[in-house]
N, C-alpha and C positions, 0 to 999 in steps of 0.2 A: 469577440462578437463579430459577426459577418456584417458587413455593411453590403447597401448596395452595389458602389461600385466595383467591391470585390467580384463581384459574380457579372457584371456587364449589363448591370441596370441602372437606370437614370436616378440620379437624389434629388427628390424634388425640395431639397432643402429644409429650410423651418417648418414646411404643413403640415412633416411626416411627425404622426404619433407617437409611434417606436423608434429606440435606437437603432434597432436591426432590422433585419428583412419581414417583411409582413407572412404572415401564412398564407396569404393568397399567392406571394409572389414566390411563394417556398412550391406551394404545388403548381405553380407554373413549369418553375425550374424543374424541377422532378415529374412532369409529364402526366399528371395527375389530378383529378376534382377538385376542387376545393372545399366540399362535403366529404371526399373519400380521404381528403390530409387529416380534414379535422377530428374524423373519427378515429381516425389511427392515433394522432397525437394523445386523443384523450382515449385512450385505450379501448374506445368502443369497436373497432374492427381488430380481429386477431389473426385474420388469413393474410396480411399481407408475402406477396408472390419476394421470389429473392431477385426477380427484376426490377419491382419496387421498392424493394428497399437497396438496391444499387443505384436506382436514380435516387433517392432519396440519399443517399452517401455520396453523393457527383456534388448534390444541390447545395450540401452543406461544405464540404471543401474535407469532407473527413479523412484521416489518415488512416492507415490499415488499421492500426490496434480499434482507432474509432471506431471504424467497422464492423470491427470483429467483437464489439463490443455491443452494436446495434444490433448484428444478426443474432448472438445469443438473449439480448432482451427479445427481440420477436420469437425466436425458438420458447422461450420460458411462459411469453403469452399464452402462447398456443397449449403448452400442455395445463392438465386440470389441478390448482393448485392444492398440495395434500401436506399435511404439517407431519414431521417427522422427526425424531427423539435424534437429537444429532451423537454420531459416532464417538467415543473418546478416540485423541489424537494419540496413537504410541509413537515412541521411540525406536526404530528397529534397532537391534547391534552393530549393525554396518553402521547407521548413521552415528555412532554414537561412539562408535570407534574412530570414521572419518573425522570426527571434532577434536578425539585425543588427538592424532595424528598431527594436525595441523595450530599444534598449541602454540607454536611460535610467533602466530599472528591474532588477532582479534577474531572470532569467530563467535557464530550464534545460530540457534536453529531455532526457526518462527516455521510455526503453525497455518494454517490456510486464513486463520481467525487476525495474526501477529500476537498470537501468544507465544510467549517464548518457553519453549519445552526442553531448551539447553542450551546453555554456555561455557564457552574453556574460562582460564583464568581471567586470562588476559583482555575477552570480551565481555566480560564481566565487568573487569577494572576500568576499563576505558570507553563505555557507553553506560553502565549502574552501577557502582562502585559504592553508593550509599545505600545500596539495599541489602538485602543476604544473599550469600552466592548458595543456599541452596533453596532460596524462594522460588524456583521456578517448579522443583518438587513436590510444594505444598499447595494442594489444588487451590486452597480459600488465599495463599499468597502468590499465587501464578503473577508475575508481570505482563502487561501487553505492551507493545512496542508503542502502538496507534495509543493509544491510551495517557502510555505515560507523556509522548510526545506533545500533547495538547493539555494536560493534566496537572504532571509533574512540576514540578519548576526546577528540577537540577536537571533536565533534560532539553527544557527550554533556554538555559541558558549555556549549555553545553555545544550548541550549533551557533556558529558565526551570523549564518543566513538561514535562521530558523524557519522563516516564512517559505525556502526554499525547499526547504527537506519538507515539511508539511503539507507542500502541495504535491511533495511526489506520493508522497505517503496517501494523500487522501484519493489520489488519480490510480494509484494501485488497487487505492476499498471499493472502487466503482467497478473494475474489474473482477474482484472475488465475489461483489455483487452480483453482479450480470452471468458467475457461473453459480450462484448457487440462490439466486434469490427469497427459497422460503425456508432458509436459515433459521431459527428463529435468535439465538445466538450473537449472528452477526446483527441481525437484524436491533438487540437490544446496543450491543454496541454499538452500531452509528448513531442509537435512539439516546446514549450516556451523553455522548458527543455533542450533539443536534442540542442539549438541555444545558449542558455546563461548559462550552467551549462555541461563543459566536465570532473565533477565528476559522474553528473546522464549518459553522454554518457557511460564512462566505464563502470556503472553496470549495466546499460540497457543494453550491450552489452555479458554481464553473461549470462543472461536467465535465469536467477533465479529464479522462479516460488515458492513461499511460502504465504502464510497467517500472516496478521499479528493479533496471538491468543493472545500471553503474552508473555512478555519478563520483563526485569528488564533495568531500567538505572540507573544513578548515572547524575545528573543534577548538575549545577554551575550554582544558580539562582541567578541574583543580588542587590537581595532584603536579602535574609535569606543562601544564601549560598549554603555549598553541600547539596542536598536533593538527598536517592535513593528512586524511586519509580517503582511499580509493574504497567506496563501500561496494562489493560487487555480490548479486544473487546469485547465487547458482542452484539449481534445479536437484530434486533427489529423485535417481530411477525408482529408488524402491517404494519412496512415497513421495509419490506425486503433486500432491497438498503440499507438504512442506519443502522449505528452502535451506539453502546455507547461505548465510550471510558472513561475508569475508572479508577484512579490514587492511588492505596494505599500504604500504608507505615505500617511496623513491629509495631505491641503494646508497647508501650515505649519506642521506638527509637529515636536518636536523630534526626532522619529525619521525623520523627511526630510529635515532638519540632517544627520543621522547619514549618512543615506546621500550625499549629498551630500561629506560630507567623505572618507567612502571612498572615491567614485570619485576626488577627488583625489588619495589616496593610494593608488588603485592603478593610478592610470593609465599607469603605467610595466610592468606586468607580462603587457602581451599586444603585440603588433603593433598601430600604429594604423592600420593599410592593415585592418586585416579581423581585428575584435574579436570573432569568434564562432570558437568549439573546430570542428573540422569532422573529423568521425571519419568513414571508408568503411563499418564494418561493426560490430555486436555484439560485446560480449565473447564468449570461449567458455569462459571462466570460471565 
């Protein structure tokens, strides 16, 4: 939360009402009415200029994804809102080949939604391992990433710094928000969230707006123990929407031990003709 002094304004100590900046002092900063803030705040003005919304990103201290996150919610005002039958998500062969390929690590393919439309063994084993490996196939048992994360409870207690991971995770759903806002989909899903999870109300209530590139975690898996692993997205040219998500561990660590011992122990749990989940379509879940 921005305080005064952050921005080169005086605290006038105990009188002040708010913990943060006032809205008068928000359209000072950003060069603008204080009837013309107020309207945009509460969505009654839709034309804001992209010089106002540049002061307006000066005034909050916003970082680029911030940004880029402010100017697609004002792009999204502005157009006329139309409800639309949302797409099933497929799988292409490249992507689903790209997963066979890289089985020797944890990998997962998540949807624009974090429904997960496929996994190799290995990420299977070492992020769901108590589910079916081929529930991502079965629309009515599709898993969502964001879901089980807040939901689950072998997911919850799977991450060391749970509240960590959860606030990436929830700083990325503000993002697929702001690109696709009349979702309706997404929209029930933060609506599950928002009703049976008042850890996801708190950070949805951040505004947190970030990506999730790479981070590291430190897992309590209960098959093999601590494992830390590098979770890294990576981007698919062919489909844009969806990600790869990819699981490494340091060269000769004992959390490559770790994995290592998993795949022996789960290498009984997929087909060894074709160790990749292969779902046709999105949940509609």
């Amino acid at each position: 939360m921005l305080r005064p002094e952050d921005v080169g304004l005086r605290d006038l100590g105990p009188r002040r009402r708010v913990a943060g900046l006032r809205r008068e002092e928000l359209a000072q900063l950003a060069g603008v009415s204080v009837s013309y803030y107020t309207r945009l705040e509460q969505g009654l003005s839709r034309g804001a200029s992209a010089e106002v919304l540049e002061a307006i990103g000066r005034a909050l201290l916003l970082d680029d994804h911030e940004r880029e996150h402010l100017n697609r919610l004002a792009e999204a005002a502005r157009r006329t809102p139309r409800a639309r039958r949302p797409r099933p998500e497929k799988l292409a062969d490249e992507t689903r080949d790209l997963l066979r390929a890289v089985d020797g690590v944890p990998a997962l393919v998540l949807g624009r939604r974090t429904d997960v439309l496929a996994w190799n063994t290995l990420g299977h084993a070492l992020l769901a391992g108590h589910l079916d490996f081929h529930s991502p196939d079965n629309l009515a048992e599709r898993p969502n990433m964001s879901r089980m994360l807040f939901l689950d409870p072998h997911c919850r207690e799977l991450y060391k710094d749970w509240k960590r991971k959860a606030r990436a995770v929830v700083g990325n759903l503000r993002i697929t928000v702001g690109r696709h806002p009349q979702d309706p989909l997404l929209a029930e899903l933060i609506g599950e969230l928002t009703m049976k999870s008042p850890e996801f109300v708190a950070l949805w209530g951040d505004h947190r707006v970030a990506p999730c590139d790479a981070a590291s975690y430190e897992l309590h898996h209960p098959v093999v123990g601590p494992v830390t692993v590098t979770q890294q997205t990576l981007s698919i040219a062919r489909s844009p929407e969806q990600v790869l998500i990819v699981c490494t561990t340091p060269a000769g660590s004992p959390s490559e031990a770790a994995l290592a011992l998993l795949r022996q122990t789960s290498s009984g749990q997929a087909p060894c003709t074709d160790n990749v989940s292969a779902p046709i379509a999105a949940s509609w879940r």
